[in-house]
LUMKOL-298230 format. One record per residue (C-alpha): residue in one letter; x, y, z. Coordinates in steps of 0.001 Angstrom, whole numbers, padded with zeros to 6 digits, always signed. Each point is the difference from the previous one (the first is absolute). Layout:
N
AXYZ ...
//
This chain:
313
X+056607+037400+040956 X+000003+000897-003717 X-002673+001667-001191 X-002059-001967-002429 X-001394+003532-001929 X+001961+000731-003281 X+001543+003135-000383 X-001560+002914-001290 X-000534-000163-003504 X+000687-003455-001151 X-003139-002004-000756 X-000504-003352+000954 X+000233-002933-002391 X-003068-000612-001454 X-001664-003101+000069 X-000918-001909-003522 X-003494-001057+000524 X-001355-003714+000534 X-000925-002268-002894 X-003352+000181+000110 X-001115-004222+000295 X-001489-001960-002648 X-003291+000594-000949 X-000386+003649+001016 X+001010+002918-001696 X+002481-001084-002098 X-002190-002498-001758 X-003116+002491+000145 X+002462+002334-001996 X+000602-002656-002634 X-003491-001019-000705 X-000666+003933-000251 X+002516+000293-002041 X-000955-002773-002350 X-003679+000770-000202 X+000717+004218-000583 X+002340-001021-002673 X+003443+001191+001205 X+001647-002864-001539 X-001090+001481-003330 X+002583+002853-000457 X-000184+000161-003923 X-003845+000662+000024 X-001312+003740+000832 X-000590+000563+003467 X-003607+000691-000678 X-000553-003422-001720 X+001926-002416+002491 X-002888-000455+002559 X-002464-001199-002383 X+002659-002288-002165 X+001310-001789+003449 X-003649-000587+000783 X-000544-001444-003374 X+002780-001449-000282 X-000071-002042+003858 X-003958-000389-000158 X+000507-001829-003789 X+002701-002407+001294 X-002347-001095+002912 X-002809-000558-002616 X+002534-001695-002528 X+000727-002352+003024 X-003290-000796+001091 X-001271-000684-003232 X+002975-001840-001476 X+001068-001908+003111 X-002803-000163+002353 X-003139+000294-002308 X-000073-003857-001915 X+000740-002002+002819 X-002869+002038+002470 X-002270-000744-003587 X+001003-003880-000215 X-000322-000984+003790 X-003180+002279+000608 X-001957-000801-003224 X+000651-003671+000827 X-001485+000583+003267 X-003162+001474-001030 X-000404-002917-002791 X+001027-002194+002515 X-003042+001378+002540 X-002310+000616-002649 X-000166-003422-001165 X-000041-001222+003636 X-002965+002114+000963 X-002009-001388-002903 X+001108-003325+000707 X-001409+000834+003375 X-003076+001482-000939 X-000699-003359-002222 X+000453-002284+003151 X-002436+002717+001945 X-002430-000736-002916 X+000162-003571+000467 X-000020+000460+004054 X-003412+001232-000484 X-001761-001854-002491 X+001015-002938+002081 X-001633+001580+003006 X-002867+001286-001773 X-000767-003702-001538 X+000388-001041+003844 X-002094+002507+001268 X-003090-001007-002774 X+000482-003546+001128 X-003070-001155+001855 X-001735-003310+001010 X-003651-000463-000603 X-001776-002131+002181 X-003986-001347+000228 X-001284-000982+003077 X-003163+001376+001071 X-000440+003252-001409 X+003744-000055-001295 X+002577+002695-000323 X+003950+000337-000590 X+003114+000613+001775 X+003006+002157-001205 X+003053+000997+000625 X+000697+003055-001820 X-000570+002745+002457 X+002678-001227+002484 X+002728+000615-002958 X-001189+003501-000473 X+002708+001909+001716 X+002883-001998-001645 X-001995+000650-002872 X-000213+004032+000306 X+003752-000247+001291 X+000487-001032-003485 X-001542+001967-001967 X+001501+003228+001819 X+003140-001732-000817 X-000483-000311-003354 X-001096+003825-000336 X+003304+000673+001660 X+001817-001832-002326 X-001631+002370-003191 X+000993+002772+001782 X+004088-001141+000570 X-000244-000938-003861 X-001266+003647-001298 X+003018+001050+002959 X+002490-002010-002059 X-001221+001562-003635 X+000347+003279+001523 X+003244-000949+000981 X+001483-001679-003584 X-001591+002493-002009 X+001642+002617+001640 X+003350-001556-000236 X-000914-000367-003928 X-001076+003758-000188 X+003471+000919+001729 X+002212-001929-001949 X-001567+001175-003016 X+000500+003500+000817 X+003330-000707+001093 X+002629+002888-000588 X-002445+002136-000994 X-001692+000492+003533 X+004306+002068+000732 X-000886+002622-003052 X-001964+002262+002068 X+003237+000287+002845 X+002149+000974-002896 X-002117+001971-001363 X-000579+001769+003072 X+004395-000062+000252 X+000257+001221-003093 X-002251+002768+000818 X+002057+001339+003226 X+002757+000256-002442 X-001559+003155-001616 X-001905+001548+002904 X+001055+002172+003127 X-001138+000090+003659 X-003163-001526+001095 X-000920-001601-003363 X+003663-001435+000465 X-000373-001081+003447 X-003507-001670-000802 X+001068-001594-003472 X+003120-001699+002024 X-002417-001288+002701 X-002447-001478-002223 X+002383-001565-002306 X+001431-002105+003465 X-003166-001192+001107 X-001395-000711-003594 X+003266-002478-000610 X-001719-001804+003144 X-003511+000352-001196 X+000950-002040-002836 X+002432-002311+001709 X-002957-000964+002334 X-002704-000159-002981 X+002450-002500-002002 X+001681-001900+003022 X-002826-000083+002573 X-001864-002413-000713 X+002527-003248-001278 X+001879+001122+003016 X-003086-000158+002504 X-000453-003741-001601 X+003316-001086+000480 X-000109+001343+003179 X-003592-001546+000476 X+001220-003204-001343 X+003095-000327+002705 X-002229+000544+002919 X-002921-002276-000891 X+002459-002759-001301 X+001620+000644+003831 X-003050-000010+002358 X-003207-000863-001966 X+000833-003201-002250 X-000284-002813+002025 X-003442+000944+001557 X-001448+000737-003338 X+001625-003603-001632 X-001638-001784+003350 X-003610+001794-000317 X+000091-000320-003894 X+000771-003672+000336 X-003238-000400+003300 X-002379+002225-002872 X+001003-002454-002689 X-000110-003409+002027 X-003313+001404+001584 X-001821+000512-003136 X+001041-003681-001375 X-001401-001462+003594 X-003753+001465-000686 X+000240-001169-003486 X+000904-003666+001396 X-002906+000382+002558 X-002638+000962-002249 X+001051-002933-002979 X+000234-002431+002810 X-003503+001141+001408 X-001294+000205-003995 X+001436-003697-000818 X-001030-001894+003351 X-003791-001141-000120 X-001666+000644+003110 X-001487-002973+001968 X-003445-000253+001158 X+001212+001158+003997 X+001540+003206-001923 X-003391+000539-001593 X-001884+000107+003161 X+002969+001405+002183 X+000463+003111-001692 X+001403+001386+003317 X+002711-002050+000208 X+001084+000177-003032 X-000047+003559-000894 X+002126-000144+003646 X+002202-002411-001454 X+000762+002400-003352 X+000327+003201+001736 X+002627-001510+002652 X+001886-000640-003000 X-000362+003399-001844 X+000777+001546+003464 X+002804-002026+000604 X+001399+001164-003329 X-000401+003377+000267 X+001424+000266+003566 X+003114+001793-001084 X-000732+001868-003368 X-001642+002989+001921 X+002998+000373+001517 X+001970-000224-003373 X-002268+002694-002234 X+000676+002313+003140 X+003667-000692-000335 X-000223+000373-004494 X-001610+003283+000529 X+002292+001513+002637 X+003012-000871-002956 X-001931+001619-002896 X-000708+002863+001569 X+003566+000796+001785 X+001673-001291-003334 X-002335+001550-002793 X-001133+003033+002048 X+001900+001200+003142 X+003266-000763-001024 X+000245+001718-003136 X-001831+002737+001429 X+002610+000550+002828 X+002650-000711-002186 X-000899+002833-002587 X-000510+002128+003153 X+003636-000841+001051 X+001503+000527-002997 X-001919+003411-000669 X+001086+001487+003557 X+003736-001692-000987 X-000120+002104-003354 X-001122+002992+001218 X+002458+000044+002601 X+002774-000440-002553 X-001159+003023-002604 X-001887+002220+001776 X+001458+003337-000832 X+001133+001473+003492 X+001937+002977-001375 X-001015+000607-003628 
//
């Protein structure tokens, strides 16, 4: 049998190593390349770090605010008009909810027989009453949400591209320093570009985003318990002006029972399902004026930070 050991002195072919696969070193070698400045062999070796960062963190802010900027501006500042005006519009129906319940509620029938007295009705509508009200508070607090929200967006788009001069400042800084004040100028000048992408983009963004999921899940159950709200409100009305323009006969007069019976069955009857439909208004307000920009801004925060944290200088 042939032995398979080669003879002394010759060396065995040696084997070209593997390609390494996509997505591993080879491409971590190319974005280190392109963000230490390697590319730039015409600029001193000294100065090539801090121009590549410049250079690749001022295209992603050129893109962002020339691309991405106006249309996150025109779909979220629509939606926060577009919410605005609905929660005033809301908070005018809530108004009317309650002066029609409060005018039922001070309705009462006076009666004389024997020492006489009166019968009312008011304290049975007390908890749709309160519901109400803590509606309506709610609603004051989702509008001051929603002026946070669009005066912020104002305040960032009139800062604009000034919120970026601090990261190149802090760029143009690492260009003439050494060592740690190097190391610390490049980090800061990363997560600054993303510090003012976030203060500039954050919010419009978090509205559009806002405006996708509510349009999604949320609309129809606010359009049906806007349109119960509404439609209750106009059914009191009708019950109190047919109550006001109907004379009462002599057996109402001296029947007060029955017919304070007879009203509230009908005030009851009409406010059967608008408890139901205030508890359904608030839950939107509050995920759509409150939670969901709140969790969106949190997203988009962790998002950004993920992207320019500075992990090696």
């Amino acid at each position: 049998m042939a032995d398979p050991t080669p003879p002394s002195g010759v060396q065995p072919a040696a084997v070209p190593p593997a390609a390494p696969p996509p997505g591993s070193v080879a491409d971590d070698d190319l974005l280190a390349a392109l963000w230490q400045g390697r590319w730039l062999t015409r600029v001193p070796e000294s100065l090539r770090e801090p121009l590549a960062r410049l250079i690749v963190l001022g295209c992603v802010a050129v893109v962002s605010m020339l691309l991405f900027a106006p249309a996150a501006d025109s779909r979220g500042e629509a939606y926060l008009e577009a919410t605005f005006a609905r929660t005033l519009a809301a908070l005018a129906a809530t108004r009317g909810l309650d002066s029609a319940i409060s005018l039922a509620q001070s309705s009462e029938v006076s009666f004389s027989f024997g020492p006489g007295g009166s019968l009312g009705i008011g304290q049975a509508l007390d908890p749709v009453n309160d519901l109400v009200e803590q509606y309506g508070a709610l609603l004051l607090t989702s509008t001051t949400a929603l002026g946070v929200q669009r005066l912020g967006m104002q305040i960032g788009r009139s800062l604009g591209w000034w919120l970026f001069l601090p990261a190149a400042a802090a760029l143009v800084g690492a260009m003439v320093t050494r060592g740690v004040s190097r190391e610390g100028l490049l980090g800061w000048g990363r997560r600054l570009v993303g510090i003012a992408l976030f203060a500039r983009l954050a919010i419009p963004t978090s509205a559009w985003i806002d405006s996708l999921v509510s349009t999604q899940f949320l609309e129809s159950s606010y359009q049906q318990a806007a349109a119960t709200v509404t439609t209750t409100t106009a059914k009191i009305e009708e019950v109190e002006a047919e109550d006001a323009a109907k004379a009462k006969s002599w057996v109402d007069r001296y029947n007060p029972v029955d017919y304070v019976t007879e009203r509230a069955q009908r005030l009851y009857a009409t406010l059967a399902d608008v408890g139901e439909s205030i508890v359904n208004l608030a839950i939107y307000f509050t995920i759509s004026t409150i939670v969901l920009p709140l969790g969106t801004l949190w997203l988009l925060s962790k998002v950004s930070g993920a992207l320019f944290a500075s992990r090696s200088g």
